[in-house]
C-alpha positions, 0 to 999 in steps of 0.5 A: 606296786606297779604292774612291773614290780608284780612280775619280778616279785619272788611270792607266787601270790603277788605275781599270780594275784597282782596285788600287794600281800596287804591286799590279799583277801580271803576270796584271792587265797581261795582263788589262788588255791583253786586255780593251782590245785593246792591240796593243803592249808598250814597255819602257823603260830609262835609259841612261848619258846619262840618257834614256829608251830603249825597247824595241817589241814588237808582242804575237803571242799570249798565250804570247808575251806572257806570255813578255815579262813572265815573262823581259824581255829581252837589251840591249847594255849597252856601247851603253847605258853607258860603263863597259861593254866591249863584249867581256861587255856583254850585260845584261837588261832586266826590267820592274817591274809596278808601273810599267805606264801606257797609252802617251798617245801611240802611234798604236798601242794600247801599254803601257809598262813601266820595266825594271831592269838584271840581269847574266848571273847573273841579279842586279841590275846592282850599277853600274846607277844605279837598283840603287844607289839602291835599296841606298843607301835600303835602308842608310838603313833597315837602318843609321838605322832611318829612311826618306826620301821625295822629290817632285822639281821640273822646271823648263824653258824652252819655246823658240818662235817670236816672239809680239809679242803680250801679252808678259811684263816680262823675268825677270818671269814667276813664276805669269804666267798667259794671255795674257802667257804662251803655253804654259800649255796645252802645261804642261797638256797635259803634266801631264794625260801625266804623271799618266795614267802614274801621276806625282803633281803637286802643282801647275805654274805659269810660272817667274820666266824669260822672255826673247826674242831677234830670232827666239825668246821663252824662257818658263820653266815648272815642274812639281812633284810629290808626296812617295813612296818614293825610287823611285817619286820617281826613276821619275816624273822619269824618265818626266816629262822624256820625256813633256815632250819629246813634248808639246813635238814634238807642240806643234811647239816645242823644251822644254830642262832645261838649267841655263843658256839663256843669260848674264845670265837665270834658269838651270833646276834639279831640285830635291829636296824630301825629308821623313824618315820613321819607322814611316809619319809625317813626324818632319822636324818635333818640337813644330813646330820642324826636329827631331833627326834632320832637322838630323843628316840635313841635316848629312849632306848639307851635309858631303858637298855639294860632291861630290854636284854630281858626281851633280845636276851633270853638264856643265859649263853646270851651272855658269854657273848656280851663280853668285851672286845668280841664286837658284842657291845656291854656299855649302853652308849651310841655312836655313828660307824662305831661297831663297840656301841650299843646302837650304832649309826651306819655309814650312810649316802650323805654326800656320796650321791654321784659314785656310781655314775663317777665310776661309770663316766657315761652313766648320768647322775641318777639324783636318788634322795639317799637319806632315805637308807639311813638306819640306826642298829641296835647291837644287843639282841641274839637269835634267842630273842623274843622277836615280837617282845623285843620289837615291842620294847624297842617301839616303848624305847622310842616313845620313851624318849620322845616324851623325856624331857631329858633326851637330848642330854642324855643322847649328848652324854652317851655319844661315844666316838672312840673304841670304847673297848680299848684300854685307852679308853677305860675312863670313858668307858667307866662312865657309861651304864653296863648292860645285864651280865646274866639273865637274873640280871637282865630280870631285876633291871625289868622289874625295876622299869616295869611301868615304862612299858606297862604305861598307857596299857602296851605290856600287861603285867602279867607278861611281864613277870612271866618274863621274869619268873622264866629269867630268874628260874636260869639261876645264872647269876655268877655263872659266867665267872664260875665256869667261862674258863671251863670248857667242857662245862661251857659245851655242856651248856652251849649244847642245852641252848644251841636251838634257842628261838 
């Protein structure tokens, strides 16, 4: 960052401290708390459902509050998560500086920090989730050579009250703007949340879903961020969702991730937009084409696809939004701009250098190496992901095929260029693998390709059958066919996952 770009960045500390959050030591939090009376210290943590804990500490002096930052402190970890026992369960919580943001919503001057898990030995937790994914992605680099970045997209709807007023056609509110949509400011005011804590949005807008019952409207909205390391990605989704859920009780209305609200109408995803990386550049694209090493890593993930559901697809509502022509891909193919895929290569700037100074005749052509924007998504995951576990996959994913010898084959015959839901279409798409269609499902597809990620130590075993055991207890085999045609039965089951993650 140059001197500018600390002035103009939303995070208090950045613009107070003027330097970069991967610079913040403990002395710049403790300076930055001392010149602004912060009278409180928050640590927060992911705990095994997926949200956000937290940890209050009022400050007493500065050695105790040196001491906070020098040494974290003792959690429960049975009470956190499932794979513990209660008898050896005793865990640290220890902050990462460079995660530091001023609280956007305590009454009480606070700084917030996110924790990582250690063990009695002082060690990383080798099972805590975001442990995992900082190895998975260390192996990429150690085994490839190559890194990955990740931008996330959350999608939610925001359940209110019924306004006659000004409504939206059904299904028909993709980037619907005032008056026809009613919550464009809470968005707002929640995008202003997140970047104040250091999240970098690339943009928001209201969704394709939007729909009303006697009592409630349902409107559909998204937020989508920037590409940056794997862990900051996964940090920024994390704090995301819970400043989300504070905007929406502070707005006195209810905000839910879960894949499906209810039969018949537009299902929620995360999904993960990820570029490959060498030496610092974007090399997702060579000579203006998906290169090499994009198509060997989407191999990777295809290969592994159905069993990465176990990870971005966690409850059994995540599957009634898995189902044929919704815009929620089944078949495990890729493509370029085709939205009925499993990963799905954005439309990019190859090309389309000049627009805006063809639209602007007295603008020069500003010659901006484009390239770099290019992506690829992965279509798949709902709010009900493990964030850190499906990060961690996606990275085993890549690494995965970059060591196939067999990618490029496989990345030739799971190019699709047509809609793969159209009827039209129903040989080729019969030729394609299927992801999971229930957890139980998604359970057995992981055991069965357990050792990928267990190799070279990424995922222990014993995460791994947690995972499972926690899968399978949903019992969920044939649930979709039993009661999808019911609906007071679905609602039931809606209502027991409406805020997963």
């Amino acid at each position: 960052m140059n001197e500018n770009q600390y002035l103009l960045n939303p995070n208090p500390l950045v613009r107070f401290l003027h330097k970069s959050p991967a610079d913040f030591t403990k002395a710049d939090i403790i300076r930055y708390i001392q010149e602004h009376d912060i009278q409180m210290v928050n640590f927060r943590y992911v705990g095994g459902d997926g949200r956000l804990k937290a940890l209050n500490f009022v400050i007493q002096s500065l050695e105790h509050l040196d001491t906070i930052l020098s040494t974290g402190e003792r959690v429960d970890g049975s009470s956190l998560f499932n794979f513990l026992e209660a008898g050896s369960s005793d865990l640290y919580v220890v902050p990462r500086f460079r995660t530091a943001f001023l609280n956007p919503f305590s009454e009480v001057p606070a700084v917030d920090l996110l924790c990582s898990y250690y063990d009695k030995n002082g060690k990383p937790l080798e099972s805590s989730p975001e442990n995992i994914m900082r190895k998975a992605h260390q192996v990429l680099v150690e085994k490839t050579g190559y890194a990955m970045e990740v931008m996330g997209e959350i999608e939610y709807y925001v359940i209110s009250d019924r306004n006659p007023l000004y409504r939206a056609n059904d299904q028909r509110a993709y980037h619907e703007s005032v008056p026809f949509v009613k919550w464009e400011q809470m968005r707002v005011d929640a995008m202003m949340a997140m970047a104040s804590t250091g999240a970098a949005i690339k943009y928001s807008h209201s969704e394709v879903g939007n729909f009303s019952d006697d009592e409630h409207d349902y409107e559909q909205n998204e937020i989508e961020f920037l590409p940056t390391s794997v862990e900051e990605a996964a940090d920024q989704l994390i704090i995301a969702k819970w400043v989300l859920r504070q905007v929406a009780y502070q707005h006195g209305v209810t905000v839910s991730l879960a894949p499906k609200i209810t039969a018949g109408k537009a299902g929620s995803g995360m999904h993960i937009h990820m570029r490959i990386m060498n030496d610092g550049s974007n090399v997702t694209l060579e000579n203006g084409a998906i290169s090499e090493v994009a198509r060997r890593s989407i191999a990777g993930m295809l290969d592994i696809a159905p069993s990465l559901s176990a990870f971005g697809n966690t409850i059994p509502t995540s599957y009634f939004r898995l189902v044929p022509n919704q815009e929620a891909p089944t078949n495990v193919c890729w493509g370029e701009r085709n939205r009925s895929t499993l990963i799905r290569v954005p439309l990019g700037w190859v090309g389309a250098e000049d627009m805006v100074s063809k639209e602007n005749p007295i603008e020069c052509p500003s010659n901006k190496q484009l390239s770099d924007k290019q992506t690829f998504e992965f279509r798949c995951p709902d709010g009900s992901a493990d964030i850190y576990l499906l990060i961690a996959g996606l990275c085993v994913g890549a690494r995965h095929g970059l060591e196939m010898p067999d990618a490029l084959a496989l990345a030739e015959n799971t190019y699709v260029d047509v809609n793969i839901f159209d009827e039209k279409n129903r040989e080729r798409q019969q030729q394609l693998a299927q992801l999971p269609y229930s957890c139980k499902k998604a359970a057995e597809y992981l055991a069965g390709q357990a050792e990928i990620y267990k190799k070279h130590g990424v995922f222990p075993e014993s995460m791994i059958n947690g995972v499972i055991r926690t899968l399978e207890s949903y019992d969920d085999e044939n649930l979709r066919e039993k009661i999808g045609s019911n609906r007071e039965e679905t609602m039931k089951l809606v209502r027991r996952f409406l805020h997963c993650g």
